[in-house]
VOKE-961057 format. One record per residue (C-alpha): residue number from 1; residue in three letters; z, y, x. Coordinates in Angstrom, 1 decimal. Each point is the difference from the previous one (the first is absolute). Example, Ala and Ser with C-alpha at 12.3 -4.5 7.8 and 13.67 -1.06 7.14 Angstrom:
<nodes>
(1,"Ala",(7.8,-4.5,12.3))
(2,"Ser",(-0.7,3.4,1.4))
</nodes>
This chain:
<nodes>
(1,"Unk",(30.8,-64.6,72.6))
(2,"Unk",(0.7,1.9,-3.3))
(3,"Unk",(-2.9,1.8,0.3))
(4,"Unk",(-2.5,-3.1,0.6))
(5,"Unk",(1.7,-1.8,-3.2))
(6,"Unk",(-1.2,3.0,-2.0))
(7,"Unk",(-3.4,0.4,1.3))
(8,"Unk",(-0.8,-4.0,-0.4))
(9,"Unk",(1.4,0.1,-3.8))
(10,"Unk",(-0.6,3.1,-2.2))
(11,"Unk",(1.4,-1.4,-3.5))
(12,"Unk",(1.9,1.9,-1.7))
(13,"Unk",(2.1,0.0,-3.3))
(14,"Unk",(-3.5,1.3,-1.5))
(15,"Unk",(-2.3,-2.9,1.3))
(16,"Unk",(0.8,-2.4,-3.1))
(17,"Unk",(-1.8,2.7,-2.1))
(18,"Unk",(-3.0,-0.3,2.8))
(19,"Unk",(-1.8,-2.4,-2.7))
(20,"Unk",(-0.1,2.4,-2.6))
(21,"Unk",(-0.5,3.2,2.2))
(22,"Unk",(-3.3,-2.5,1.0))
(23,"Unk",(-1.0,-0.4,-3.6))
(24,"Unk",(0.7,3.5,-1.3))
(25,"Unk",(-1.7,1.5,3.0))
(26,"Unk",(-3.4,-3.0,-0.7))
(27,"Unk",(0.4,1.3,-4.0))
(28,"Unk",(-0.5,3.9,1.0))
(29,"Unk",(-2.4,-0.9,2.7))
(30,"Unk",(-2.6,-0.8,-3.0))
(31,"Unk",(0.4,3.7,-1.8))
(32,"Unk",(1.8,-0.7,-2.7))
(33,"Unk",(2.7,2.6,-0.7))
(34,"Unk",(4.2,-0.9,0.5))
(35,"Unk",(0.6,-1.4,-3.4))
(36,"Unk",(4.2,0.7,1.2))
(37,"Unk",(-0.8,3.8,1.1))
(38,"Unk",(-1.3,1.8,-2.9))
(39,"Unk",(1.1,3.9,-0.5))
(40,"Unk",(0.5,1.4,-3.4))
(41,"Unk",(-1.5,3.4,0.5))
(42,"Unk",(1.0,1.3,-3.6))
(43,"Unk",(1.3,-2.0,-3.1))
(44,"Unk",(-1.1,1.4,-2.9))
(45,"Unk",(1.6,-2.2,-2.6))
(46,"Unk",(1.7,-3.6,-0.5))
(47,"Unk",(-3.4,-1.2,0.1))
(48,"Unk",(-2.4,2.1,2.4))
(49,"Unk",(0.6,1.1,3.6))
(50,"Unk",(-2.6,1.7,2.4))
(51,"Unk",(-0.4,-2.3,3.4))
(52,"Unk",(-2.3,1.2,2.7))
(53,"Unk",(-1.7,2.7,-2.1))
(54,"Unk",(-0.7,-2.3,-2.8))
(55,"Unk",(1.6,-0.4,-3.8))
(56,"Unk",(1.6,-3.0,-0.3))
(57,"Unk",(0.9,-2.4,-2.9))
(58,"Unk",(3.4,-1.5,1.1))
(59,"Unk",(0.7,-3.5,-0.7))
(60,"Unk",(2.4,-1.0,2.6))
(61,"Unk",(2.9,1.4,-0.5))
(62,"Unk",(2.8,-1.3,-2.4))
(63,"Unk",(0.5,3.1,-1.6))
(64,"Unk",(-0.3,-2.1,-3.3))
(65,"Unk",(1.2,2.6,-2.5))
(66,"Unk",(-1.5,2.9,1.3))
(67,"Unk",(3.3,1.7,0.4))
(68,"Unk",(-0.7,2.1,2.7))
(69,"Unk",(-1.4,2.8,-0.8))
(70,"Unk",(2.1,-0.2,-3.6))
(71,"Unk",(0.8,3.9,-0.4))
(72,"Unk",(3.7,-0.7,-0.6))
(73,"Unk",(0.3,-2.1,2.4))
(74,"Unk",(-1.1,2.6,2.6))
(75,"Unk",(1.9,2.8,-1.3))
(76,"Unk",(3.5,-1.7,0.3))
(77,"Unk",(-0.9,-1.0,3.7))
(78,"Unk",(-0.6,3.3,0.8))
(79,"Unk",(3.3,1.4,-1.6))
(80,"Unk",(2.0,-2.7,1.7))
(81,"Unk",(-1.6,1.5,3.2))
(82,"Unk",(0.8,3.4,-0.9))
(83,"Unk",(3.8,-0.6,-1.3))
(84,"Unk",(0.7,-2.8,2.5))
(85,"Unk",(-1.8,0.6,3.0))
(86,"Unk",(-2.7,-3.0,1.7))
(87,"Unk",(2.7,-2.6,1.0))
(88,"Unk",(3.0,-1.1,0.3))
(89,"Unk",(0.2,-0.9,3.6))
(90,"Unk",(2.8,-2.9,-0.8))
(91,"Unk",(0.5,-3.4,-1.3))
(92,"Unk",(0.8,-0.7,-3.7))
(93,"Unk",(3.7,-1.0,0.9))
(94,"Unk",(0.9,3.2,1.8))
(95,"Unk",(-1.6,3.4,-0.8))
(96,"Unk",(-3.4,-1.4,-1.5))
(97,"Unk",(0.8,-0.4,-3.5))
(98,"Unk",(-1.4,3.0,-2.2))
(99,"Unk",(0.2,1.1,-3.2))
(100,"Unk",(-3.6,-1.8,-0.3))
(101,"Unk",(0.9,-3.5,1.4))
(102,"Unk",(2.3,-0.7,-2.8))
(103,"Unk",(-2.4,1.6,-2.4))
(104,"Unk",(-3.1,-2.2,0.8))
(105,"Unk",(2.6,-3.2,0.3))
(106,"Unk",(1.4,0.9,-3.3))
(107,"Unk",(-3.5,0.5,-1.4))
(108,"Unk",(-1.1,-3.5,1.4))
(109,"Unk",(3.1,-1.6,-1.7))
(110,"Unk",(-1.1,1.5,-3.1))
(111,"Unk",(-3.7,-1.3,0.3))
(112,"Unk",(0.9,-3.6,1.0))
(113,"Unk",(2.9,0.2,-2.6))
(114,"Unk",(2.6,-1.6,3.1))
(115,"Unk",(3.1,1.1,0.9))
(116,"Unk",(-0.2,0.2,3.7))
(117,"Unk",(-2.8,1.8,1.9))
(118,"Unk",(-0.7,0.9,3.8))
(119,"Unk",(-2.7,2.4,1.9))
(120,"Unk",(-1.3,-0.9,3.2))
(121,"Unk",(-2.5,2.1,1.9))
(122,"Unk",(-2.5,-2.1,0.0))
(123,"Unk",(-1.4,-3.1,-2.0))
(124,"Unk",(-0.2,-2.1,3.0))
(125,"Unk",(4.1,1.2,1.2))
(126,"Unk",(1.1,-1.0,-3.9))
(127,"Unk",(-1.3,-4.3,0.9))
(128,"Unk",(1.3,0.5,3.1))
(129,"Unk",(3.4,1.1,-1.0))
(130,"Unk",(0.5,-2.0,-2.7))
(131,"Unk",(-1.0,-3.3,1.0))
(132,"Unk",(1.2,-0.1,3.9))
(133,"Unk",(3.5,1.4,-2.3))
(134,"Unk",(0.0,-2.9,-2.2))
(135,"Unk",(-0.9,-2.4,2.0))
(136,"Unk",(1.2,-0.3,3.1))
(137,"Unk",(0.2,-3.3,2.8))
(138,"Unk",(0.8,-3.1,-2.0))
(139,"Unk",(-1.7,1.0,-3.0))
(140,"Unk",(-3.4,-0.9,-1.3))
(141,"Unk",(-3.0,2.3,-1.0))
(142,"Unk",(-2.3,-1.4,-1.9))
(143,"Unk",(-3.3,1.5,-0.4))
(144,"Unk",(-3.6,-0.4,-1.5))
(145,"Unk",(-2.0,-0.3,3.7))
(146,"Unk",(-1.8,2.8,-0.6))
(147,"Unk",(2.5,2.8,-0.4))
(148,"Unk",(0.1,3.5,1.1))
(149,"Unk",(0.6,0.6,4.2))
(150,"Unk",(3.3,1.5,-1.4))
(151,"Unk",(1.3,-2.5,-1.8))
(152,"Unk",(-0.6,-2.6,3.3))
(153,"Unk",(1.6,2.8,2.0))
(154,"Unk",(3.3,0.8,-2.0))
(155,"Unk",(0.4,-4.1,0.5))
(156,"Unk",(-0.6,0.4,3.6))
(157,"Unk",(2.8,3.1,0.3))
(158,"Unk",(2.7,-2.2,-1.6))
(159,"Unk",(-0.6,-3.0,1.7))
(160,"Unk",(-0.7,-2.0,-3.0))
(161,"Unk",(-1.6,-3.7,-0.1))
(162,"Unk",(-3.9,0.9,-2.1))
(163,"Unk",(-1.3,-2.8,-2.1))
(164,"Unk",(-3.0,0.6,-1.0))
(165,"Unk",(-2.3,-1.1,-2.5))
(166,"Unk",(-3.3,-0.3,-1.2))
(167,"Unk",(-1.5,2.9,-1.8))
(168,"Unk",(1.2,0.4,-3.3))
(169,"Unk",(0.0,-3.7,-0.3))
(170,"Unk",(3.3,-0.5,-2.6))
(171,"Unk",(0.3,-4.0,1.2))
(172,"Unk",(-0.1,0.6,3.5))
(173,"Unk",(3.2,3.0,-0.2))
(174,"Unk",(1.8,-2.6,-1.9))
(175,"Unk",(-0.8,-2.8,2.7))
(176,"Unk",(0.9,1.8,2.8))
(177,"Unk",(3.4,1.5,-1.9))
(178,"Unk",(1.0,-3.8,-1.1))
(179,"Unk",(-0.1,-0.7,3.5))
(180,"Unk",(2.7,2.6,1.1))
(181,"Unk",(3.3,-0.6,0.1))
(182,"Unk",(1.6,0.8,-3.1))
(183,"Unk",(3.1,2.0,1.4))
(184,"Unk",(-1.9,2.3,1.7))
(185,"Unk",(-0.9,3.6,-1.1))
(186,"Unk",(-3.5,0.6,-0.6))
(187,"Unk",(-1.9,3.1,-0.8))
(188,"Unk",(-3.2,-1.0,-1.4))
(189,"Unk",(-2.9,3.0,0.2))
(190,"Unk",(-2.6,0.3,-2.9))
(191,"Unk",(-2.8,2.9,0.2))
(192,"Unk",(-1.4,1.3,-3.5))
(193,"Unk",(-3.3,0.9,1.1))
(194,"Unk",(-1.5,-1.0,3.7))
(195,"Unk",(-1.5,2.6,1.8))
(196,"Unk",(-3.1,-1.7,1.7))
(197,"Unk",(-1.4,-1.9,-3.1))
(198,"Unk",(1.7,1.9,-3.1))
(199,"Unk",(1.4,-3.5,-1.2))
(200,"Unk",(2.7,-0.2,-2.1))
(201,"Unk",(3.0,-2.3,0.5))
(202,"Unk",(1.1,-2.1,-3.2))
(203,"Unk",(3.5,1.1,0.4))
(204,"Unk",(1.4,-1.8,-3.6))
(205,"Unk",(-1.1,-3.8,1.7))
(206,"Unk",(1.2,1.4,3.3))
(207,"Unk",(3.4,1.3,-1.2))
(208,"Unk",(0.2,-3.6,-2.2))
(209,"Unk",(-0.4,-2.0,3.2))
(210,"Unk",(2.4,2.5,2.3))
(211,"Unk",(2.9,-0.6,-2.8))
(212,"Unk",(-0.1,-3.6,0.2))
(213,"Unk",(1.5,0.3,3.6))
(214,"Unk",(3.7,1.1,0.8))
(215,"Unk",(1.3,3.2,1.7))
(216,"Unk",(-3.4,2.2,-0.2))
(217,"Unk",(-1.1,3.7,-0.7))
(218,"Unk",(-3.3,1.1,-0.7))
(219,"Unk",(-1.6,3.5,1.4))
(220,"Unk",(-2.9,0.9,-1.5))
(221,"Unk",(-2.3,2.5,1.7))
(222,"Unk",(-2.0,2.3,-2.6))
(223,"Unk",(-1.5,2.7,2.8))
(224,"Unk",(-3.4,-1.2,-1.6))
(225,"Unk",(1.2,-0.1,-3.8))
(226,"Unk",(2.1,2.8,-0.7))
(227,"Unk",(-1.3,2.6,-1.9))
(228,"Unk",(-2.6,-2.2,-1.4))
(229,"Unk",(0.8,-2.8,-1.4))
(230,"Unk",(2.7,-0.7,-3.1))
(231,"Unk",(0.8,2.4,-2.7))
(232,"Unk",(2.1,1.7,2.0))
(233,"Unk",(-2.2,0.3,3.0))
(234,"Unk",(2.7,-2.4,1.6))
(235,"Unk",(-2.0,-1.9,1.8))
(236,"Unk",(-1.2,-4.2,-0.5))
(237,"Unk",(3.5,-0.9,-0.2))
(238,"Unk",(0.0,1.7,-3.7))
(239,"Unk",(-3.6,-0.9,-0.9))
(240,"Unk",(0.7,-3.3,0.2))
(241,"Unk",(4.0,0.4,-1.8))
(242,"Unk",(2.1,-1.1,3.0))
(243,"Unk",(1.9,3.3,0.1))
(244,"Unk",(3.5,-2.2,-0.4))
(245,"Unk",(-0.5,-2.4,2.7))
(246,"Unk",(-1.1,2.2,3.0))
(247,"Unk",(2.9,0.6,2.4))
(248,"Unk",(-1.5,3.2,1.7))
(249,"Unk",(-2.8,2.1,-0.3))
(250,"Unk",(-1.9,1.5,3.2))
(251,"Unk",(-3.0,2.8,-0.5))
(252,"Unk",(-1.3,2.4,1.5))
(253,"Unk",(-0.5,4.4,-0.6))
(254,"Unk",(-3.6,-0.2,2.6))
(255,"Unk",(-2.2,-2.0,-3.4))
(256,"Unk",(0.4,1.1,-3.4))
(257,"Unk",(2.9,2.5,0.8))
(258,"Unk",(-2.5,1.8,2.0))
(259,"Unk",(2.3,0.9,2.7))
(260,"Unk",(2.2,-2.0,2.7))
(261,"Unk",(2.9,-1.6,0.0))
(262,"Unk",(1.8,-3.2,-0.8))
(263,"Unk",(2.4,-1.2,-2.3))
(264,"Unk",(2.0,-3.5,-1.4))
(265,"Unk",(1.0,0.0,-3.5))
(266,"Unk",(2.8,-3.0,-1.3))
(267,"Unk",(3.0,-0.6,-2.4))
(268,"Unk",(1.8,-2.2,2.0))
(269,"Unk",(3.2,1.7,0.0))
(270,"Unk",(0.7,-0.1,4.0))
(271,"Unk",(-3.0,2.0,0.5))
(272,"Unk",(1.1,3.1,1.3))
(273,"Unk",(1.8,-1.5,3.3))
(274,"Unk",(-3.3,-0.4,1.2))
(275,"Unk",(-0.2,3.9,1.1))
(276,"Unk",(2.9,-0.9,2.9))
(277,"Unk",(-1.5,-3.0,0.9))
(278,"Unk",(-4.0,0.4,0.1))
(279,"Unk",(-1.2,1.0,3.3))
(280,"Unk",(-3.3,1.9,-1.2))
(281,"Unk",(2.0,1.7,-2.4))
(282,"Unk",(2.8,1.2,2.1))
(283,"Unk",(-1.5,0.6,3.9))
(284,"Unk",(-3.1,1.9,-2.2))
(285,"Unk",(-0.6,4.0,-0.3))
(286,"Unk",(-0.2,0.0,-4.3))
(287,"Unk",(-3.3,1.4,-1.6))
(288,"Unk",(-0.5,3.8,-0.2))
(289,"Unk",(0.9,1.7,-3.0))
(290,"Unk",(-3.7,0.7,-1.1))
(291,"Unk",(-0.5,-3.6,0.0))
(292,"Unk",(2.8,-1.4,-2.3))
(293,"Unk",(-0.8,3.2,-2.4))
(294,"Unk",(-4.2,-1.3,-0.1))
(295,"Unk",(1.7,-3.5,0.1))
(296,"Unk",(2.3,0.5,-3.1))
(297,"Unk",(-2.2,2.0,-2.2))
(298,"Unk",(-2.6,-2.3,0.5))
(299,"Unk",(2.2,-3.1,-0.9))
(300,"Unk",(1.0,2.1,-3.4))
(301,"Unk",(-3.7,0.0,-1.1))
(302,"Unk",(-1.1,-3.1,0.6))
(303,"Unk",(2.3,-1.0,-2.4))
(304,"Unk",(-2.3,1.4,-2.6))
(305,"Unk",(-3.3,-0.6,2.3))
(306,"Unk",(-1.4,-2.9,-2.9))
(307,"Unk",(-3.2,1.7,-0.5))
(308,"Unk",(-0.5,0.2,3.9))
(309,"Unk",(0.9,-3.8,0.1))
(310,"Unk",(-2.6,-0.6,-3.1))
(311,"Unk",(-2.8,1.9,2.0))
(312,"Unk",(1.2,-1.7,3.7))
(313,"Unk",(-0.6,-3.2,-1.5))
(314,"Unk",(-3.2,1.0,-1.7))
(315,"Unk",(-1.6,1.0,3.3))
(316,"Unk",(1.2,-3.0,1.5))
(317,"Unk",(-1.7,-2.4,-2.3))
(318,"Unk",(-3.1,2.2,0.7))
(319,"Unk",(0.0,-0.4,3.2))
(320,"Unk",(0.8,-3.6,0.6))
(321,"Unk",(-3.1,-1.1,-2.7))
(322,"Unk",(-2.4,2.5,1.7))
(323,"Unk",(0.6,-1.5,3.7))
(324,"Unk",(0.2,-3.3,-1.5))
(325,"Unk",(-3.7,0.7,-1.7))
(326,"Unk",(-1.5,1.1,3.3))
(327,"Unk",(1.2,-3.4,1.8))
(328,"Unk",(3.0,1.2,1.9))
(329,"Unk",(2.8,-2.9,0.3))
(330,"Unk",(3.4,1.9,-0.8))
(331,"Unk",(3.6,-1.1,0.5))
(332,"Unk",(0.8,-1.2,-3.5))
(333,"Unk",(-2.8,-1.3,-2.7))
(334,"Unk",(1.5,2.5,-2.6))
(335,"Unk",(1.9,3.2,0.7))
(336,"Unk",(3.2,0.2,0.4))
(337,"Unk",(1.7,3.3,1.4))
(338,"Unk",(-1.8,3.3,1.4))
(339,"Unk",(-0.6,-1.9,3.5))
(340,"Unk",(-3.9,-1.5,-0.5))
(341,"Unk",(-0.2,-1.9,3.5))
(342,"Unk",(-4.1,-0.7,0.9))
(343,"Unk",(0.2,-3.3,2.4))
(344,"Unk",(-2.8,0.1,3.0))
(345,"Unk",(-1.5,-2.7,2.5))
(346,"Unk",(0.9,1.5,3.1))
(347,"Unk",(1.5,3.7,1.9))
(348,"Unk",(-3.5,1.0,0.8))
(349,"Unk",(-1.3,-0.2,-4.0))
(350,"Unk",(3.2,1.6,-0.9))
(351,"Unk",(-0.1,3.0,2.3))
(352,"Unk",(-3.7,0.5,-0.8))
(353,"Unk",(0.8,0.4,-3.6))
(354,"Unk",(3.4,1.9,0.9))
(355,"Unk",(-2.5,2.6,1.7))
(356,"Unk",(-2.8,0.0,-2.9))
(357,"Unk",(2.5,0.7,-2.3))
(358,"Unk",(1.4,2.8,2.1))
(359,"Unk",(-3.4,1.7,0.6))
(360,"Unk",(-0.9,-0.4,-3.7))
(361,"Unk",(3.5,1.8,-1.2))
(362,"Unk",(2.6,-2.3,-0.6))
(363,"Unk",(2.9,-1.3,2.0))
(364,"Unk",(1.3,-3.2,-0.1))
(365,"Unk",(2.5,-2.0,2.4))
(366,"Unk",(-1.2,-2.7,2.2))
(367,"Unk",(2.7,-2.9,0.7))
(368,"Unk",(-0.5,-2.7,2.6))
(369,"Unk",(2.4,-2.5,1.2))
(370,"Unk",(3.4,-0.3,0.7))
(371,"Unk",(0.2,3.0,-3.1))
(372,"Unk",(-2.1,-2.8,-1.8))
(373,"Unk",(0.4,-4.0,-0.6))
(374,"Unk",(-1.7,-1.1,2.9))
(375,"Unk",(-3.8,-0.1,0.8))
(376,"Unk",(-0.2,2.5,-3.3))
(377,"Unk",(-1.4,3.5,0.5))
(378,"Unk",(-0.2,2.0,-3.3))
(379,"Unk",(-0.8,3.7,-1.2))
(380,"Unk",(3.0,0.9,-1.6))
(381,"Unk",(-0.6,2.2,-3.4))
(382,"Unk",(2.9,1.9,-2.0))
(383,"Unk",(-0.7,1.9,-3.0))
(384,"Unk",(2.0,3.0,-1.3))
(385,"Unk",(0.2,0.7,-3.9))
(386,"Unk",(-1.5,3.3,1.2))
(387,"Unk",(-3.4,-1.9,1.0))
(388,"Unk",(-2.0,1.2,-3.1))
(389,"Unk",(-2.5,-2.3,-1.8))
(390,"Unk",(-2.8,2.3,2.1))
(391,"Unk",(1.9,-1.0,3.1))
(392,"Unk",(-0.5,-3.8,-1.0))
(393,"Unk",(-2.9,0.0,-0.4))
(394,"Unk",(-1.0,1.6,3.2))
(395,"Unk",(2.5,-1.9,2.0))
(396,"Unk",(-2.9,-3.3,-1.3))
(397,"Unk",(-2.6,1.6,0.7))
(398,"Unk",(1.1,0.6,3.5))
(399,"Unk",(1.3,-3.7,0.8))
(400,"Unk",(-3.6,-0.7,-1.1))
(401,"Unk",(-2.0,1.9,2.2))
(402,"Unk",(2.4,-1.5,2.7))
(403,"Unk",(-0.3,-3.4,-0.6))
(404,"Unk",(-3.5,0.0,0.1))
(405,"Unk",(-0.5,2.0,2.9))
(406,"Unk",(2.6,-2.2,1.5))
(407,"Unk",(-1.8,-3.5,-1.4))
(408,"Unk",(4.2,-0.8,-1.8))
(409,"Unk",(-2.2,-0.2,-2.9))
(410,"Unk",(-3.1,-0.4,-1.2))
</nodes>
């Protein structure tokens, strides 16, 4: 009987996936390349890698600062290998605290000039923590729609009701916080720069709008900003002079730090309980010595990193008008961070570029929905302040041979 049950059904936990399986399978079937299994032979610098035999500009990474290959940088991970071994094999709270951890959180209190700061080992862990922490069931998150997968997941771990609203549309947070009852605890979830598009959030009018409602904090996350923007390299939050009204601060080491890792920065003076209460944090092997000594020395010179953040910029505003003068529709009309996002009709145009590109030299990511607001598919460009003008230049020149080849433009 058992036996006969099996045979006449053969779903499995796998067969929702048997859609995509179906369209990945239809996608390779026409000879394009896996644009989600490419191999980094070598990497020879921030900005050029060897894949499949071929030198490669790279434009898809987030490695915004170039800080990877920073000689300093290098040497203290490997004396933190040598002097402290390659892990710790142990959570922060019991034997996974190293002389590094407290360096690179003392070094990220002294960059974003807070009292309180906390490492997590990755990005991803530190939205997870935090918010599913803070907000837990009865409380409200509120967040722009199109936030990180993290931030939607670290509401789904603590069980908190998400409000969402329209992308960085200021009357549309303060309609959907006016209609929340006033005694309850929200946590409302801003996002300097957005990953897909490179769009900025307007976090004074945002801030302005949260403030007129009771019994709210405000997170900002600046995984796409620090390093980059504000005087400081502090992310959007200190472009645009809202330092004082930001509850908490979450980044990430795997952008402009150059390494991996993630950490929450905050005054608010209860901070520190949240190392016994924050799940990720506490059930979560710490990151290995190497990596909070790259981490930390990296954080120290990005302090001073103004000339890298003059010449990031620069190659962003050269980029976004030469794509823009070859007919490409990008993510924002004027640039506005190191992300330049080029929008396409359909999966089909946007894997045939993807794979001109690739075969020309450069490397860019391809995003598709549900990584993308629906029915958008995008080539996904991030410039490095090590890109030199040369690079540009022939990053253009590229993108036109491949939209003509591909008929995206003219």
């Amino acid at each position: 009987m058992t036996d006969i049950a099996i045979a006449a059904d053969t779903r499995d936990l796998f067969s929702k996936f048997d859609p995509l399986i179906a369209e990945r399978e239809a996608l390779l079937a026409t000879g394009v390349r896996d644009p989600f299994s490419i191999v980094m032979d070598e990497v020879k610098s921030p900005t050029l890698a060897v894949i499949r035999g071929k030198e490669t500009i790279l434009l898809g990474t987030y490695n915004y600062m170039g800080m990877t290959f920073d000689p300093d940088v290098i040497a203290a991970g490997k004396k933190a290998l040598d002097e402290f071994g390659a892990g710790t094999t142990g959570s922060r709270v019991l034997n996974g605290t190293y002389q590094g951890h407290a360096e690179v959180e003392t070094a990220l209190r002294e960059f974003y000039g807070t009292s309180g700061a906390m490492v997590f080992s990755t990005g991803y862990q530190a939205n997870l923590g935090v918010i599913s922490t803070l907000a837990g069931k009865g409380d409200y998150v509120v967040l722009d729609a199109d936030s990180h997968a993290s931030i939607y997941d670290g509401c789904f771990l603590g069980d908190a009701d998400i409000v969402r609203f329209r992308h960085n549309s200021v009357e549309d947070l303060d309609k959907r916080l006016g209609r929340l009852p006033p005694q309850a605890l929200k946590l409302v979830v801003l996002e300097g720069v957005y990953s897909m598009l490179g769009d900025v959030a307007p976090l004074p009018a945002m801030i302005a709008a949260v403030r007129k409602h009771p019994n709210c904090m405000i997170l900002v996350d600046e995984a796409h900003g620090m390093g980059f923007f504000g005087e400081h390299g502090r992310g959007v939050y200190e472009e645009q002079g809202v330092e004082a009204d930001v509850d908490f601060v979450v980044g990430t080491f795997s952008k402009s730090v150059g390494t991996v890792g993630g950490f929450c920065v905050s005054n608010h003076p209860k901070f520190e309980i949240l190392r016994l209460v924050c799940r990720p944090y506490v059930f979560t092997a710490s990151l290995p010595p190497s990596v909070v000594a790259t981490a930390a020395t990296s954080i120290r010179k990005l302090m001073h990193a103004g000339d890298k953040r003059a010449h990031l910029w620069k190659n962003s505003r050269r980029l976004h008008q030469g794509l823009t003068d070859l007919g490409f529709t990008l993510g924002t009309k004027t640039p506005q961070s190191a992300i330049i996002a080029v929008i396409l009709n359909d999966q089909a145009q946007a894997v045939a570029i993807w794979q001109t590109l690739l075969e020309l030299g450069l490397y860019v990511n391809m995003a598709r929905p549900p990584a993308t607001p629906a029915g958008t598919f995008l080539l996904r460009c991030s410039l490095c302040a090590d890109h030199s003008d040369e690079q540009v230049e022939q990053i253009i020149g590229m993108f036109a041979i491949a939209g003509k080849a591909t008929g995206a433009t003219g």
